[in-house]
Every structure is written in structure tokens, then in C-alpha cells.
C-alpha positions in Angstrom: 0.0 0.0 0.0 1.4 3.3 -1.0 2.3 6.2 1.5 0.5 9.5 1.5 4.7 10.4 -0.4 4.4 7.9 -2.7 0.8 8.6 -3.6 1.5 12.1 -4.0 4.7 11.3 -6.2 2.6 9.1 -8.5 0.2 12.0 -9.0 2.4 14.3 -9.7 5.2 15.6 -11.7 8.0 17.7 -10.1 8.9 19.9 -13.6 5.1 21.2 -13.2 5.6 22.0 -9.7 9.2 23.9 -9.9 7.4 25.3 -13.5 5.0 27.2 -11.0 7.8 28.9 -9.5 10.8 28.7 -12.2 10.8 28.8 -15.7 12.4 26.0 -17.0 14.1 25.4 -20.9 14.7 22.2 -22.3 18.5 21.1 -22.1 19.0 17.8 -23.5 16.8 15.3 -21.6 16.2 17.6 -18.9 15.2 21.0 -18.2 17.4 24.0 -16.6 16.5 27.7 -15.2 18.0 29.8 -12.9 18.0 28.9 -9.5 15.4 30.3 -7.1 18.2 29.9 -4.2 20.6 31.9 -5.0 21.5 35.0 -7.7 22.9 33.8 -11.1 22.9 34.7 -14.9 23.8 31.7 -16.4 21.0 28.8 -15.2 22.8 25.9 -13.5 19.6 24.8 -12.1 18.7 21.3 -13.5 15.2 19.3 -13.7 15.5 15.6 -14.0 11.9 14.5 -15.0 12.6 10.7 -15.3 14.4 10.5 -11.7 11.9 13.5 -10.4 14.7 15.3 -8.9 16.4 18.5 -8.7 19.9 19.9 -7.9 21.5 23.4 -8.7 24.9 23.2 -9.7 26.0 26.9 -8.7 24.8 26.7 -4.9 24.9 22.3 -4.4 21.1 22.1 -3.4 19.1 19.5 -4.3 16.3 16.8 -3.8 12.8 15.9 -4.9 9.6 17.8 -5.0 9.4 17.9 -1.1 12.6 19.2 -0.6 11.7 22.4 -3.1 8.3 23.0 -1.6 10.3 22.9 1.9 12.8 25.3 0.8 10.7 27.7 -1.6 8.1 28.0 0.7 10.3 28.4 4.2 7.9 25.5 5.3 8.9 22.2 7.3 8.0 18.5 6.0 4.7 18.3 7.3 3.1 21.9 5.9 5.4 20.7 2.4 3.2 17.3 2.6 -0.4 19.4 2.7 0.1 21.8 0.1 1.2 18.7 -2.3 -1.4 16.6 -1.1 -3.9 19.4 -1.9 -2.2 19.8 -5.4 -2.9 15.5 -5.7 -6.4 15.7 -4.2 -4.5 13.0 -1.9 -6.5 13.0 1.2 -4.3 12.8 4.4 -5.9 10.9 7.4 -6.2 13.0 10.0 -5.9 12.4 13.7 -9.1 12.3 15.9 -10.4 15.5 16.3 -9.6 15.9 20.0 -5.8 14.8 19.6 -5.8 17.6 16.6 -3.5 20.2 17.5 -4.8 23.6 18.5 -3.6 25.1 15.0 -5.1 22.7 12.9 -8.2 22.8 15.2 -7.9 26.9 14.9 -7.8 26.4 10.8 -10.5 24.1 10.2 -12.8 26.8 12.5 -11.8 29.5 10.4 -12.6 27.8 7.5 -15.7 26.4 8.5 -16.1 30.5 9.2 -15.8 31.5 6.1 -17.9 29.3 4.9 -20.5 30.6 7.2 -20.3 34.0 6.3 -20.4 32.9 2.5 -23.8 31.6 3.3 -25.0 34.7 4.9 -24.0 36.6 2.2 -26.3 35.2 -0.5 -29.5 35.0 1.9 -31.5 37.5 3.6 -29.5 39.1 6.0 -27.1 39.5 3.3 -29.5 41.3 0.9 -27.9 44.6 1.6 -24.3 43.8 1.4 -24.1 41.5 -1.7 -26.4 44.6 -3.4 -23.6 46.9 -2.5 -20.6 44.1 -3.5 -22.3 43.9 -6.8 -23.9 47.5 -7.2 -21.2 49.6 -5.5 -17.8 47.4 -6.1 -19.5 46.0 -9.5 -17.9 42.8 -7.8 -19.2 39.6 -10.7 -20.5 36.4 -8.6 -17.4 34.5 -9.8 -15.2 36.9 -7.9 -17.5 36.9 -4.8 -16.3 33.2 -5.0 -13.4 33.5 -5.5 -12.1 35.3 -2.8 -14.8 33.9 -0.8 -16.7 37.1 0.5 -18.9 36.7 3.1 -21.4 39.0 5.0 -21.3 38.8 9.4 -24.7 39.3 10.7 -25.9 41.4 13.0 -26.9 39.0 15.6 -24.4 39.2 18.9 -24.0 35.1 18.8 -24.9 34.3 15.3 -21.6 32.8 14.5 -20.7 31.4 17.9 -24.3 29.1 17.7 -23.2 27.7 14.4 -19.3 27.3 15.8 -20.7 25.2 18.9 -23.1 23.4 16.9 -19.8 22.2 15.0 -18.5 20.9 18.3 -15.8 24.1 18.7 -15.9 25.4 22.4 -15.9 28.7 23.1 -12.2 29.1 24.4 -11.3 27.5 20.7 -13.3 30.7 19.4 -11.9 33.4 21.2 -8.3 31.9 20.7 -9.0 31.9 17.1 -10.3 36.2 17.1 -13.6 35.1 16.1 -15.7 35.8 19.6 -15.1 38.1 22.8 -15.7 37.0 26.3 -17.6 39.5 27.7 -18.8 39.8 31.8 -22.5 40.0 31.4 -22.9 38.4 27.8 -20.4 35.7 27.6 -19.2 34.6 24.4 -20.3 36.9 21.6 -19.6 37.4 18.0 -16.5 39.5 17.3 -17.6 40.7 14.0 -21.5 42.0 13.6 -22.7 43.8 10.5 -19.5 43.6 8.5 -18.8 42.3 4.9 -16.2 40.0 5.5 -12.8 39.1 3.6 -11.1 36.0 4.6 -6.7 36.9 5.2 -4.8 33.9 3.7 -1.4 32.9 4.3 0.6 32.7 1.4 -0.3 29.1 0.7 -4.0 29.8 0.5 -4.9 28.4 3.7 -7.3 31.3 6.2 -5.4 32.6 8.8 -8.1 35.7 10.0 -10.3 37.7 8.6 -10.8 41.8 7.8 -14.6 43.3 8.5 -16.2 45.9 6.8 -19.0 47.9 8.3 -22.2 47.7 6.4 -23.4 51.1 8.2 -20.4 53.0 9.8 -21.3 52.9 13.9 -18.0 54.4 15.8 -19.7 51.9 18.8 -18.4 48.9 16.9 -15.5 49.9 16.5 -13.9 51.2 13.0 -14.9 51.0 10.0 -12.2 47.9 9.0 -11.4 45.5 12.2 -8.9 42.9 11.8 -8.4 39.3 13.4 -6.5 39.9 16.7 -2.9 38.3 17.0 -3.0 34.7 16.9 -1.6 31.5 16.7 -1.7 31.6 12.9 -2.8 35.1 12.4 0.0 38.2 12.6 -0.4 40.9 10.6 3.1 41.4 10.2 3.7 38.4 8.0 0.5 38.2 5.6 -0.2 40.3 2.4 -3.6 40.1 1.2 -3.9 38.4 -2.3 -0.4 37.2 -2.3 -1.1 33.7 -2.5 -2.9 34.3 -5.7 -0.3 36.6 -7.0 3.1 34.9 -6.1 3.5 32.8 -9.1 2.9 35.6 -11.6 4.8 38.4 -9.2 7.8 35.5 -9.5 7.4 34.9 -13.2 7.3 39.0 -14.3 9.6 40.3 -11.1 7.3 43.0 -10.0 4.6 43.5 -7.4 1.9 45.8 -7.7 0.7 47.1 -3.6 -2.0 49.2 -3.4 -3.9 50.0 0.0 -7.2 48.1 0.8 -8.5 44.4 0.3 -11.6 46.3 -2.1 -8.3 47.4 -4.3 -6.9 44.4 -4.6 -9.7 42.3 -5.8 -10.9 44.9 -8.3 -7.4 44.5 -10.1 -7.9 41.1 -10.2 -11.5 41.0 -11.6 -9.9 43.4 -14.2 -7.4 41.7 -15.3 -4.7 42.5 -13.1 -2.7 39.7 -10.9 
């Protein structure tokens, strides 16, 4: 029986992987570019498809497709494994969930989140926002998708009944920035009223979420509220949009910033990634 590595191996071909990041030439039997490690002019970087391997000759690295994700990505083994095994559609068993570690716990709640919030969007209590996405923004449904916008109600435990009714406690919600303990209320929705855009990390995966007021009220705050410091979330380290611009900022050596999540997705529905 194969191993989730040797599954994902079968699936998949390590010249399209380092192609996503590299652009690779023919050279004989293999293919050669220059080498994401280190500066060069001339490519000593060499793709072996029939051994899937890789080695640079200028700087000595080398190894297969984990080894590159590992070092392209800053990531260890284990994050290198996911993102290939999402590439494959290889499904990794997963522990049960109350030996799942608090981060992988705090991921699956955001998700599930964002999911949520998509919902709300396209029903009632989303009426208003979505009519101002599409009106306002001129924001097409394939982009809503896209980027996954989502609408927070403004119900004080909206979210927080749907989170327990998915067996997260409410400790596992306000570690993850999505509720506030309060005295008299308990555990209440962080974000009420607010079109919401889920932060990724720069492999895709959500690590918080920015909120939007529908109808600015200086008594919930400002008009943008960010997920609190986390264990995944830190606002230092994640750049909305990058994950879906890396590979083309990498392949054209330039990155366009501009201010505000609404910025960013309108370039992209235009054209511009």
C-alpha cells in the first residue's frame, strides 16, 4: 500500500511543480533555469523528469519535489506534505479531532467561518451587502467566490451558535479572534454587521479575517477590524492576495501594492494579478 509520499509522487510531476515557480528550458533530456536559491545569470539549475529530482549546480542544493516546496516555501515536512497533497487531491488521514492540535483545530474553525459567512451573504441578512458588492464594487458572482466574500450578521451570537453546533468550544473561538468573552454576555460574535474578507497565508490556507462595516457605527469599532494576534494570524507576516499573485509576481519580477482588500480584488477582476 502506497504512502501518502508515494501517492503524492505518482500524481504528480516535479517539472510542473518547480514550473509554478521557475521557468524552466529544455537542455538535453532535462530542463534547466536559474536557480530560485541563489542570484545567477547563467541557469545551473537542473530538472530531471525521469528521476523526479532537482539539484542546482552553482549553490549544491538539491532533492525531490518535497525538498523544493520545503525550501521555496520556508515551510517544514509536514506543511510541504499538505500543500502537495492538496495539489494531488491525496486526502491525508487526520488524527481524531480531540488529539488535533490547536492550530489545525484553529484552521478548520476558520474555514468552516468562512464558509459561514459565505452563506449569509447570499440569503437575507445578506440582501444589503451582496447589493452593495455587486452595485457599489461591481464585484461579478465568480469573484465573490473567488475570494470567498462573506457577510457577518448582526446578531451578537450568530456565528458562535453555528461554531458550537460544529463541536468548537468557546475558548477554541476566542483563541482563534472570532468571539469576545464579555462579563455580562459571555461569548459573543466579534464581527456583527461587516462584509467580510477572509486573510490567507501565502499558501491559500485562512489565517483571519478583515470586516467591513455595512453602516459605519463608531460603537463597533472602526470601520475595518482585523483578526486579533493569533496563533496563525500576525499581521506582520501576511499580504492580502499574495497567495494568488506569487506565481505571476515571481514569473514578471514586480509587485503591484496598493492600499485596501476592495483594491486588490478589483485588479484582479480586471485583469490584473
Amino acid at each position: 500500500m502506497f504512502s501518502p509520499v508515494d501517492d503524492i509522487k505518482s500524481r504528480l510531476d516535479i517539472v510542473d511543480i518547480i514550473q509554478e515557480y521557475v521557468p524552466l528550458k529544455m537542455a538535453g533530456a532535462n530542463l534547466k533555469g536559474l536557480c530560485p536559491f541563489h542570484r545567477e545569470k547563467t541557469p545551473s539549475f537542473m530538472v530531471h523528469r525521469g528521476r523526479q529530482m532537482w539539484h542546482c549546480f552553482g549553490c549544491n542544493l538539491g532533492g525531490d519535489m518535497f525538498t523544493f516546496i520545503q525550501k521555496i516555501e520556508n515551510i517544514e515536512f509536514p506543511e510541504a506534505l499538505e500543500v502537495l497533497a492538496k495539489k494531488a487531491n491525496v486526502e491525508l488521514k487526520r488524527e481524531d479531532p480531540q488529539l488535533r492540535s490547536e492550530r489545525q483545530r484553529m484552521r478548520e474553525l476558520l474555514s468552516a467561518s468562512a464558509q459561514w459567512f459565505a452563506v449569509q451573504l447570499q440569503g437575507a441578512q445578506g440582501a444589503e451587502a451582496l447589493r452593495y458588492l455587486k452595485e457599489t464594487r461591481v464585484l461579478i458572482p465568480d469573484t465573490l467566490e473567488e475570494w470567498l466574500l462573506g457577510y457577518a450578521p448582526k446578531g451578537w451570537e450568530e456565528l458562535t451558535r453555528f461554531l458550537r453546533a460544529k463541536g468548537y468550544r468557546d475558548q477554541e473561538m476566542v483563541n482563534a479572534g472570532m468571539a469576545l468573552a464579555g462579563r455580562a454576555r459571555g461569548v459573543y460574535d466579534r464581527f456583527r454587521d461587516r462584509i467580510m474578507f477572509p486573510l490567507r497565508d501565502h499558501h491559500g490556507a485562512i489565517v483571519g479575517f478583515t470586516g467591513r462595516q455595512l453602516h459605519e457605527n463608531k460603537e463597533e469599532g472602526g470601520k475595518y477590524v482585523n483578526t486579533p494576534e493569533t496563533l496563525l494570524y500576525h499581521k506582520r507576516a501576511v499580504l492580502f492576495g499574495l497567495d494568488k499573485a506569487k506565481q505571476d509576481i515571481r514569473a514578471q519580477g514586480i509587485a503591484l501594492v496598493v492600499e485596501g482588500q476592495m483594491d486588490v480584488i478589483s485588479l484582479w477582476q480586471a485583469g490584473i494579478r
